[in-house]
C-alpha positions, 0 to 999 in steps of 0.5 A, spaced: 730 255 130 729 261 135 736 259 139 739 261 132 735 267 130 742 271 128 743 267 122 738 271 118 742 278 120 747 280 114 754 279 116 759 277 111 759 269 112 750 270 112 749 265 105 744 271 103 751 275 101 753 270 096 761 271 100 761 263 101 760 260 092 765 266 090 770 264 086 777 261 089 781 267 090 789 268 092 788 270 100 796 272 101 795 277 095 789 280 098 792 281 105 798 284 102 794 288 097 790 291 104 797 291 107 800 295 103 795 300 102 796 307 106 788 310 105 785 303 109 786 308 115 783 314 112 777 311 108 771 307 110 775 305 116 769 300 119 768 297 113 776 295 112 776 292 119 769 287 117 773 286 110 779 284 114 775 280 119 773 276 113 778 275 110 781 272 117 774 267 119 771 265 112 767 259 110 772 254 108 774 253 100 773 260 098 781 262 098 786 257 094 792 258 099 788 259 105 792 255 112 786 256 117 783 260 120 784 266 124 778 266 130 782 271 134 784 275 129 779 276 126 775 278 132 781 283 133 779 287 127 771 287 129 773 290 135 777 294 132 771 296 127 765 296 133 771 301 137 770 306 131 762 305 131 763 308 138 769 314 136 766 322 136 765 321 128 760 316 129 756 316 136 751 321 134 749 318 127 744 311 131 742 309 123 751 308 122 751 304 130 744 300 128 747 298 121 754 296 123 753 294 129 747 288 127 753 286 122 758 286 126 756 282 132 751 276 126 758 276 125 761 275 131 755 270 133 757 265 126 764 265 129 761 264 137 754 262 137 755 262 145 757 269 145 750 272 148 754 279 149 753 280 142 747 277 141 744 281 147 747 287 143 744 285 136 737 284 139 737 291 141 740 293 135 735 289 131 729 292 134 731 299 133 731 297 126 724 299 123 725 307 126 732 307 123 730 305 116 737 308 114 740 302 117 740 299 111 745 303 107 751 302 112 748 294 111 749 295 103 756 299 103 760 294 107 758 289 103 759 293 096 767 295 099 768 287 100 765 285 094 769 292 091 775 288 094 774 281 090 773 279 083 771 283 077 765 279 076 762 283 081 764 290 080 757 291 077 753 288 084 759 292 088 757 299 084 750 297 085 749 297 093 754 303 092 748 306 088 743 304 094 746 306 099 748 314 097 739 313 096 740 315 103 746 320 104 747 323 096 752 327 099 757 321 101 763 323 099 767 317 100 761 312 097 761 316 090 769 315 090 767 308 091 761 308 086 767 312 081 772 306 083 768 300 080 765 305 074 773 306 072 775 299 074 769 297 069 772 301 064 778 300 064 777 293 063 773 294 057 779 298 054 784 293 056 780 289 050 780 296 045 787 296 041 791 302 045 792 306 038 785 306 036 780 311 038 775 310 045 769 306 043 762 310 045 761 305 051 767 305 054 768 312 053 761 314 056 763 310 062 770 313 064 765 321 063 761 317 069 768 317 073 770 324 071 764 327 073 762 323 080 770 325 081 769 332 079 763 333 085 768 330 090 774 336 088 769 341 088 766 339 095 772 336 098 779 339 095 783 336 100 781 330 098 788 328 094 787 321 093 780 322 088 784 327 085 790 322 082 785 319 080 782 325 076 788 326 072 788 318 071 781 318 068 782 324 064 789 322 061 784 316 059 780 321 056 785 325 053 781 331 054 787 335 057 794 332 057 795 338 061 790 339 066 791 331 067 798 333 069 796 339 073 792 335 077 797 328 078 803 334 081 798 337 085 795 330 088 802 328 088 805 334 091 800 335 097 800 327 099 808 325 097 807 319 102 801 317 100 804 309 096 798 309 092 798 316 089 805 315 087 804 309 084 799 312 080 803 318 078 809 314 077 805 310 072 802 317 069 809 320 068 811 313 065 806 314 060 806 322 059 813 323 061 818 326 063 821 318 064 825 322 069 820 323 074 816 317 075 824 314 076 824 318 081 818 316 085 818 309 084 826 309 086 824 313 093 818 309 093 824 302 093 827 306 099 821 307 103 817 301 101 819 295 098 813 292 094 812 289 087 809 294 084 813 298 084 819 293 081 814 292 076 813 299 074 820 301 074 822 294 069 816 297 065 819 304 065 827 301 063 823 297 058 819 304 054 825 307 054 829 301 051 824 302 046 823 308 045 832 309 044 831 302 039 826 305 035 831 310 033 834 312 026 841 313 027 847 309 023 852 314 026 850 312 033 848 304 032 853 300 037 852 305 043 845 305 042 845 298 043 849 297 049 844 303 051 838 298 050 840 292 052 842 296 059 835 298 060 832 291 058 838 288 063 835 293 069 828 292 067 829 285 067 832 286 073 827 289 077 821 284 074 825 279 078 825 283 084 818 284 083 817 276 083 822 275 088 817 279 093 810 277 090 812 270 085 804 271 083 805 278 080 803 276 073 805 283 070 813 282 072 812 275 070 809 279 062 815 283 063 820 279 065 819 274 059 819 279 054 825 282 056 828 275 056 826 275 048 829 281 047 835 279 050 836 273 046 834 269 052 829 264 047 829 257 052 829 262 058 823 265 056 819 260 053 820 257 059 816 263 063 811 262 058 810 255 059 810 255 066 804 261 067 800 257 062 800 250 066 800 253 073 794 259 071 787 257 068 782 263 068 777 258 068 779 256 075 780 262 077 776 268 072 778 273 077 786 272 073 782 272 066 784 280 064 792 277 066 792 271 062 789 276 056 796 281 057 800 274 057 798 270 051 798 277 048 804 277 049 806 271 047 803 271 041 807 277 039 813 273 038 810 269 033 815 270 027 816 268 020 823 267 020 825 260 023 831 262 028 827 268 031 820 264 033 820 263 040 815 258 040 813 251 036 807 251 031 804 247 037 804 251 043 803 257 037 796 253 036 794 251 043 796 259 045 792 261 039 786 257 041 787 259 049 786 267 046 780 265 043 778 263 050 779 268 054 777 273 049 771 271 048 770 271 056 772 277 057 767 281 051 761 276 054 758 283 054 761 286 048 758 286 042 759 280 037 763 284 032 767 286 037 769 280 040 771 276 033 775 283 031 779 282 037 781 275 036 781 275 028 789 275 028 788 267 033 783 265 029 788 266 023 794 263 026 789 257 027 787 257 020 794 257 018 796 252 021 790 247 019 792 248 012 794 241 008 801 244 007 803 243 015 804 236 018 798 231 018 798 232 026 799 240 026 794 240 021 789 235 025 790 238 031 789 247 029 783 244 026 781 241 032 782 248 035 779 252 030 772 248 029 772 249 038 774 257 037 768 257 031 763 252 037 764 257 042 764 264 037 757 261 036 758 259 029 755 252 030 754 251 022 762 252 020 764 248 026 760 242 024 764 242 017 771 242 021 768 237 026 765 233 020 772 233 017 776 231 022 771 226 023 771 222 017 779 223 018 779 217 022 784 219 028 785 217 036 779 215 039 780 219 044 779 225 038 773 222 036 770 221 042 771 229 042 769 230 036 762 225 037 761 230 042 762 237 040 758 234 033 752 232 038 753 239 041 753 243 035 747 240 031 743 242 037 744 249 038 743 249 031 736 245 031 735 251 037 736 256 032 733 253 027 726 252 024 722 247 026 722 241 021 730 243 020 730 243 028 728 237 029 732 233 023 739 237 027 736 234 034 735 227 032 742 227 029 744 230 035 740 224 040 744 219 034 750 222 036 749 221 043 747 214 043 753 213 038 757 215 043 754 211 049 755 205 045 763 206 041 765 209 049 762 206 055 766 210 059 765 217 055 761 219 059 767 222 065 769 227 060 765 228 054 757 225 057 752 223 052 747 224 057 748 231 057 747 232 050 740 228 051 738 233 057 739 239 052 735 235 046 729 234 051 730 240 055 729 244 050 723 240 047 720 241 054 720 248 054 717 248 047 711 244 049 709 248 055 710 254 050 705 251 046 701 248 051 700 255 054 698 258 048 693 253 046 690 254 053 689 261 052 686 259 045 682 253 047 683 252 054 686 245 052 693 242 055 698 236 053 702 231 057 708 231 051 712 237 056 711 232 062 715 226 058 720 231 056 721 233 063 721 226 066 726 224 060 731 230 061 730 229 070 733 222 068 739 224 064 741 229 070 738 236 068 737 240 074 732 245 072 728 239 068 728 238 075 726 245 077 721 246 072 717 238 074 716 241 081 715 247 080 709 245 074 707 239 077 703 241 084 699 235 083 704 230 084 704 230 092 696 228 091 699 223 085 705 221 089 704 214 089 701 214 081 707 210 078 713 213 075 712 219 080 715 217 086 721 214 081 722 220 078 723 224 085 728 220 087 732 220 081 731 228 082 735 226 089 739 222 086 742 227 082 742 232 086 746 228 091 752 226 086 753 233 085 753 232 077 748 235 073 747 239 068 743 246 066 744 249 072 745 256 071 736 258 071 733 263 075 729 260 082 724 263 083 722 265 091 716 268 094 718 275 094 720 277 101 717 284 100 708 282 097 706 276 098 703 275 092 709 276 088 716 272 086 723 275 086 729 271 083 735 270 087 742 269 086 743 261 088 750 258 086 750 251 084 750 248 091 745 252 093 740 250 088 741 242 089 740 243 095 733 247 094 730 242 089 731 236 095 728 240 099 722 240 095 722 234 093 722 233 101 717 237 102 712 233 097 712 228 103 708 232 107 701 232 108 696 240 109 693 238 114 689 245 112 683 241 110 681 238 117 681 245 121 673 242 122 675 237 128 680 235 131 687 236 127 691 232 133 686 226 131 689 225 124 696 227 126 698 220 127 696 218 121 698 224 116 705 222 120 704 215 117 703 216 112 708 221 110 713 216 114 711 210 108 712 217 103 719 218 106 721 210 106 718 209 099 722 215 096 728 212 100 728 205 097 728 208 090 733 211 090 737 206 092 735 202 087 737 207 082 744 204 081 743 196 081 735 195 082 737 190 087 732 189 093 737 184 096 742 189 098 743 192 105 741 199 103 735 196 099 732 191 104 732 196 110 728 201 106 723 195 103 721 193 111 720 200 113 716 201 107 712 195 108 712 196 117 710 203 114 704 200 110 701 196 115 702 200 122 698 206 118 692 201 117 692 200 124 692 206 127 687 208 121 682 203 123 683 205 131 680 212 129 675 209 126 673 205 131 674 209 136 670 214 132 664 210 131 663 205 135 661 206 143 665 201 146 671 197 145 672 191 140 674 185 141 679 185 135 681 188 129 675 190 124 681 190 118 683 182 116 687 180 111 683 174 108 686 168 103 686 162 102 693 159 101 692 152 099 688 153 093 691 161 092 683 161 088 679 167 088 671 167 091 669 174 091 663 171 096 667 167 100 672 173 101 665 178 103 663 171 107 669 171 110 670 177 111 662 179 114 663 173 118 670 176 122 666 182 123 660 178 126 664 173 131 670 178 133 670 185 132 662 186 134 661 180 138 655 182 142 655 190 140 651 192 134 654 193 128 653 201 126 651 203 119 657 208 119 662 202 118 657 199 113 662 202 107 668 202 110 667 193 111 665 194 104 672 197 102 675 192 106 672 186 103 674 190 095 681 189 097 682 183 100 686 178 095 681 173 095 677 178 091 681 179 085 688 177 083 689 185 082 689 185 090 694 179 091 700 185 093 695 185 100 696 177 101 704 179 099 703 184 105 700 180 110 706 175 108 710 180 110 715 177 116 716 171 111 720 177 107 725 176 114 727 170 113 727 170 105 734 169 102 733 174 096 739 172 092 737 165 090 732 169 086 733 174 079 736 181 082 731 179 088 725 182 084 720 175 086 716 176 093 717 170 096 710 167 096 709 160 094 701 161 092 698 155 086 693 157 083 688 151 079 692 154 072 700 155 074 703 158 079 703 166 081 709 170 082 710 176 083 715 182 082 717 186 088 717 192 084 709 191 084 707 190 091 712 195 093 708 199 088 701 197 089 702 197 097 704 204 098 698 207 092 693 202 096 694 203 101 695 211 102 688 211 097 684 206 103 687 211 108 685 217 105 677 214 103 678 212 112 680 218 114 675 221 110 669 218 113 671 220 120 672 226 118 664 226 116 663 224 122 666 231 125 668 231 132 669 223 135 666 221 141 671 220 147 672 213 149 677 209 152 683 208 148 683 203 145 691 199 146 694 199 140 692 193 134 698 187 134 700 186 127 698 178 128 691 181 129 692 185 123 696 181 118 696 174 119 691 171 114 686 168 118 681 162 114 
């Protein structure tokens, strides 16, 4: 729409910035971060203001603990932000005011679409845009400082708009000090995995270089730039290249900004690390007074806690009971900072690690037990991914404290498993990138514990339950084979039904990904033990498939068995040019078991379906498609879409669609097969045809509305069902009668009587007379259509297609006796017959009665009828330009479906 041109102008709630599908986020904790952050003022002020509007206006859903939202709030930071743009700084630089302006009055005019200021100002903006292509840096930094301000997961998208942005100013130093953040923070979350004792690995190593020398380029041109110095010395510590110079330049960074909260909180976390202990307390009990916050409570528990350790660690007889009033002062302050932190930020996960820990070093087993437990039932990173590295830090921790000796084990051999098991989860997110030798290093210790606890020495339930996990931990390292030992063991153990409903499924699960790495002949053994567990589990758990669906295992099977045969068709096309439908019926099965990308790929491989929409099973499947995409439930759902590349013409491009969005890209193809391209008749008129093609879309659309509701029960007698039949039917035969106007009109000179087209059947004897029905039907013509006009040659096979569809012609036609019948299914009570499957015609052939299904006359109603449109249509498309005449008033439905004798 023209009135809403602005929604293709970037802004963060512009669908293109894929803001709107982020993962939910703690909204209160990115205020507070922000908050409490003393550079917002100084670096990337602009971007901060939009940051902080979006967090205030944002499409519902996106944060967990969110109110409402804030609309004056959020136009107070773009006026603040568009204040900037217009300061001494900016005001020379028109590619800066093009950029942030275009985002910030699109996201103005998503919050007020009346708001014609800012549509005045975007227009301006957005026609200077082709002479200022440069805009688009400042376009790409705002996103990339949003998303740098979000999740993990998209540091590496954050990073590579900051690398196209710095494409047009190189020399940016606050852009390379952003690109350096997201470089480090990818790093540091790699290392968070790699065991603090051991050496860097080669790729994290070559990651933390990237940061050094992005930041040394900033000193070297920027020295006052005190914020890129502290982390500096960070990064070099992380290297321990020169412990001395990183704390050179942490006393001068420190020194040269003491105000500066994040500076000291690095510095204080420095010194913690390097020493002296005495500093870093120093910093952070000034920092108490000056500012209040949880990470700096936090960072103070850690420090009493080191040097609890530090002073417990020692060997000394002579000073054992000082000593150890010593370390448990230190872990009661620590404790007791963790717990001001909580009470300043309850969510804060590293003082939540701290505080459990130095309740179990105090003796405290049941309170940090307690802590533990908690976190784990109200924390799930696979809710929220953005919390995984925390949950990581917290079950390792955890698991410390699984010791051999009974009266010092914290947790019991239950929690101990579902821990372990939990473990396995996060750490297997966590290296998704890693290598897999890697991934099984860092949970080799859990998985241990699970194959402890699946022993024959532990308890019958203890042992069931860790080789349930243990068989889920090999399944989702990608060890199908071994977990199919497991599964099949614990199967023929014969526990709970609702284990054996797991166990039938995972089993199911592994024996396709094993067929999907194995040969062919092995395969196809693996993926039919795999259909016969689904099918199993369809039968032995009706209800299975809430939790554990057997349709996605089906999916899977044919799915993969699709792809397959479009490969090998593919390569016997480039061979022998020859092709099988063998894909096309995998397809189909998997659309029908709720596979959205079977969904994708039919559509986008079967183009011939919108010429073939009425060829049975094609309009059946395409409302299975709807009916899937529209419960939400589907299965496959992470493949790449391709678009028409906004760039050529003659390419695609793969873009980045959130699950929603990609149902919702599939209805709207499936939609579009409805339509007619009118792009063949540029020869005539094409507002002749438009009425006709509207028809004819019309009885796709109502066809397509009917079979997906009757996808749940096949009940033509319900509500829902019958209202689409009529407008199917109503569809039918208007375009019949506006199609035969056009071709009077188009070949006759003067009006007719009546209308040529008749429904002709004898409804007493239901026989049929191929000769009757031609006599009837030349008679018709003669005495009611041309009475008295000449009968043009033209028409001569138009009649004879009529004649060919009569009823009376052949039994295959009776569907058009059924149509012409069609007020009688008005006043038909469909519950008297079989799931309203009989059409209500009471025709006595000489042999037995005739009935017919309902699924058939909907059916050749809608295939017939389109094809007599089309051959009609095709006709006075040949006769070129029609000759103007008088309008014909519009045919009645007695005179075009009422039987006539």
């Amino acid at each position: 729409m023209e009135r809403e041109w602005w929604r293709d102008q970037p802004c963060p709630l512009n669908p293109s910035w894929n803001l709107h599908h982020k993962t939910e986020l703690d909204l209160d904790k990115l205020r507070r971060t922000i908050d409490t952050d003393d550079n917002v003022n100084k670096l990337m002020v602009i971007e901060n203001h939009i940051y902080r509007a979006f967090l205030e206006y944002h499409e519902r859903g996106i944060f967990y603990n969110e109110k409402r939202q804030r609309k004056s709030e959020a136009l107070k930071h773009l006026r603040k932000a568009e204040s900037c743009t217009a300061s001494p700084n900016w005001r020379q630089n028109t590619a800066a005011q093009i950029g942030y302006g275009t985002v910030i009055n699109a996201f103005r005019l998503w919050i007020d679409a009346e708001d014609g200021q800012s549509e005045s100002n975007l227009r301006e903006f957005v026609s200077n845009q082709p002479d200022h292509p440069e805009y688009e840096a400042y376009v790409s930094v705002t996103l990339a400082y949003i998303l740098s301000r979000l999740t993990p997961e998209v540091r590496l998208t954050s990073l590579s708009l900051y690398e196209k942005a710095l494409h047009f100013q190189p020399d940016n130093c606050q852009w390379l000090f952003g690109k350096a953040l997201m470089i480090g923070r990818d790093a540091r979350q790699s290392r968070l995995i790699v065991s603090s004792w051991k050496s860097l690995p080669d790729d994290i190593k070559q990651k933390f270089n990237q940061e050094r020398d992005i930041l040394q380029d900033i000193l070297e041109t920027y020295p006052m730039f005190h914020l890129a110095r502290a982390h500096y010395a960070q990064v070099l510590f992380q290297l321990s290249s020169s412990d001395e110079q990183a704390r050179d330049e942490m006393d001068r960074a420190l020194d040269a900004d003491p105000q500066n909260r994040t500076i000291c909180i690095l510095a204080a976390r420095f010194y913690r690390r390097m020493g002296p202990f005495e500093a870093a307390e120093g910093i952070l009990q000034s920092m108490i007074e000056r500012c209040n916050i949880a990470e700096v409570h936090s960072q103070l528990g850690y420090l009493y806690a080191g040097k609890s350790r530090v002073l417990d660690n020692m060997r000394d007889p002579r000073r054992r009971i000082p000593r150890y009033r010593e370390v448990r002062r230190l872990r009661q302050l620590a404790l007791h900072h963790f717990e001001q932190a909580l009470h300043l930020d309850d969510s804060h996960s590293p003082s939540l690690t701290g505080k459990a820990e130095m309740l179990v070093c105090l003796g405290d087993k049941a309170a940090a037990r307690d802590v533990y437990n908690d976190y784990l039932d109200h924390h799930n990173f696979e809710e929220r991914p953005y919390i995984a590295s925390d949950e990581f830090k917290f079950l390792q921790s955890a698991l410390r404290h699984d010791y051999v000796r009974e009266d010092r084990r914290v947790f019991s051999p239950t929690e101990i498993i579902s821990m372990s098991h939990r473990f396995v989860i996060v750490s297997i997110f966590l290296t998704l990138r890693k290598p897999a030798s890697e991934r099984e290093r860092l949970i080799k210790y859990s998985i241990r514990k699970l194959e402890k606890y699946s022993s024959p020495s532990q308890d019958e339930g203890i042992r069931r339950d860790a080789k349930l996990k243990l068989a889920d931990a090999k399944f989702r390292l990608g060890k199908y084979r071994e977990a199919i030992e497991l599964y099949t063991s614990i199967y023929m153990d014969n526990g709970s039904s609702n284990c054996l409903r797991k166990v039938t499924w995972y089993l199911a699960k592994c024996h396709f990904h094993v067929g999907v790495e194995a040969e062919q002949d092995e395969a196809a053994l693996h993926w039919e033990k795999a259909m016969e567990l689904a099918n199993k589990l369809s039968h032995d758990f009706p209800d299975s498939h809430v939790e554990y669906p057997p349709d996605e295992i089906r999916a899977d099977v044919l799915l993969t068995k699709a792809k397959l045969a479009i490969e090998a068709r593919d390569q016997r096309m480039d061979i022998a040019g020859g092709e099988s439908d063998e894909s096309e019926d995998y397809l189909k099965m998997a659309v029908k078991c709720g596979s959205l990308e079977a969904s994708y790929i039919y559509l986008e491989t079967n183009i011939a379906c919108r010429e073939d929409y009425f060829k049975p099973g094609v309009t059946e499947l395409l409302a299975h498609i709807l009916y899937i995409c529209d419960s939400g439930n589907t299965y496959h759902n992470d493949f790449d879409v391709n678009v028409p590349n906004c760039v050529s013409a003659d390419t695609t491009a793969t873009m980045d669609y959130d699950h929603e969005s990609k149902r919702g890209l599939v209805k709207e193809r499936v939609h579009h097969l409805s339509e007619y391209d009118l792009s063949n008749y540029t020869d005539v008129e094409q507002r002749t045809f438009n009425a006709i093609f509207t028809k004819l879309s019309d009885i796709r659309r109502h066809r397509l509305t009917l079979e997906v509701a009757l996808i749940p029960s096949r009940d033509y007698g319900s509500d829902e069902c019958m209202d689409a039949l009529i407008a199917t039917f109503r569809a039918a035969r208007e375009i019949l009668d506006k199609t035969i106007s056009l071709c009077q009109k188009t070949f006759m000179t003067e009006k007719p009587s009546n209308s040529l087209f008749i429904i002709h059947f004898d409804w007493k004897e239901g026989k049929v007379d191929q000769s009757k029905a031609r006599h009837e039907v030349e008679k018709w013509a003669r005495n009611k259509v041309f009475r008295g006009l000449q009968q043009p040659e033209q028409l001569d096979e138009i009649l004879e297609k009529i004649v060919q569809i009569q009823p009376m012609y052949s039994e295959e036609n009776f569907w058009m006796a059924a149509l012409g019948s069609f007020n009688s299914l008005l006043k038909h009570d469909l519950d008297g017959t079989p799931v309203g499957e009989t059409f209500p015609m009471d025709l006595k052939l000489v042999e037995e009665p005739i009935e017919l299904k309902m699924s058939q006359v909907v059916e050749q109603s809608c295939l017939q009828v389109e094809k007599l449109v089309l051959f009609m249509v095709e006709q006075c498309r040949r006769k070129g330009r029609p000759t103007a005449v008088r309008r014909s008033s519009r045919i009645s439905a007695r005179n075009m479906g009422t039987p006539s004798s």
